[in-house]
C-alpha positions in Angstrom: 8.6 -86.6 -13.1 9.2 -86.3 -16.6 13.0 -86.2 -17.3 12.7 -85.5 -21.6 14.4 -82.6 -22.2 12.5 -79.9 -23.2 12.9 -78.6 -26.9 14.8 -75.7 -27.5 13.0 -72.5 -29.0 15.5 -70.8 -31.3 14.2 -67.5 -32.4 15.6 -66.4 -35.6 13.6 -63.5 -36.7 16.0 -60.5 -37.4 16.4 -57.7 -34.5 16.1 -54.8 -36.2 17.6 -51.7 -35.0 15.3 -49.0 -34.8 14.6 -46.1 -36.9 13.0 -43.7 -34.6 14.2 -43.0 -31.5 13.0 -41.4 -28.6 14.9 -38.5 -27.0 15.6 -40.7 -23.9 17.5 -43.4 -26.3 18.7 -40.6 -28.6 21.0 -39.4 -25.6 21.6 -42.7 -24.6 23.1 -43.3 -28.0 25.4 -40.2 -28.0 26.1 -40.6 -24.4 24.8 -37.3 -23.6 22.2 -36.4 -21.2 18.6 -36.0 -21.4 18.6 -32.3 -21.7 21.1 -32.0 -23.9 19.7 -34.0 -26.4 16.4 -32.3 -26.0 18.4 -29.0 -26.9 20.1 -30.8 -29.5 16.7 -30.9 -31.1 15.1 -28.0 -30.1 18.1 -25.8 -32.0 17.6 -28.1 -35.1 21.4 -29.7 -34.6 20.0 -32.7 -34.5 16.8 -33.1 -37.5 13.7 -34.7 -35.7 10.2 -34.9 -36.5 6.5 -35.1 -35.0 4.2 -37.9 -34.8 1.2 -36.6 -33.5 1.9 -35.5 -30.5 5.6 -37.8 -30.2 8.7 -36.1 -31.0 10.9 -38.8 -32.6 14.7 -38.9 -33.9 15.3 -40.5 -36.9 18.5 -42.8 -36.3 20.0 -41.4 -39.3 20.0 -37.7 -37.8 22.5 -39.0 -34.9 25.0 -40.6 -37.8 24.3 -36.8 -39.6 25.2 -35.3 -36.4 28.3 -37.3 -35.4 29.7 -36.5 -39.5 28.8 -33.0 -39.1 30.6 -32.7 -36.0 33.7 -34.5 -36.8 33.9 -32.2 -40.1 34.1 -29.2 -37.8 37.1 -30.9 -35.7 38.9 -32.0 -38.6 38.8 -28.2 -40.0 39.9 -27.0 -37.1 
């Protein structure tokens, strides 16, 4: 048997969040469910956009939606 240690791999290239989300990890994200989020969408509360035939969430659009949402709170 070999007892060297083996080298440890150290893996230092950034993790990135992502900029796209799916609907599945859009409502993950605002701890909602999956068909609320798809409504979210659908009524244009929450901007999205097409890639061929994906729908995608821009990461962005959920910060948007959380402002836009406290804004109407805070007036209230």
């Amino acid at each position: 048997m070999n007892d060297t240690p083996h080298p440890t791999i150290v893996d230092d290239t950034p993790h990135l969040a992502p900029v796209l989300l799916t609907i599945p990890q859009a409502a993950t994200a605002l701890q909602v469910g999956r068909c609320t989020m798809q409504e979210l969408v659908l009524t244009g509360e929450v901007r999205s956009l097409k890639i061929g035939r994906l729908r995608r969430i821009p990461a962005v659009a959920l910060d948007e939606y959380v402002a836009g949402r406290l804004a109407i709170a805070v007036a209230v």
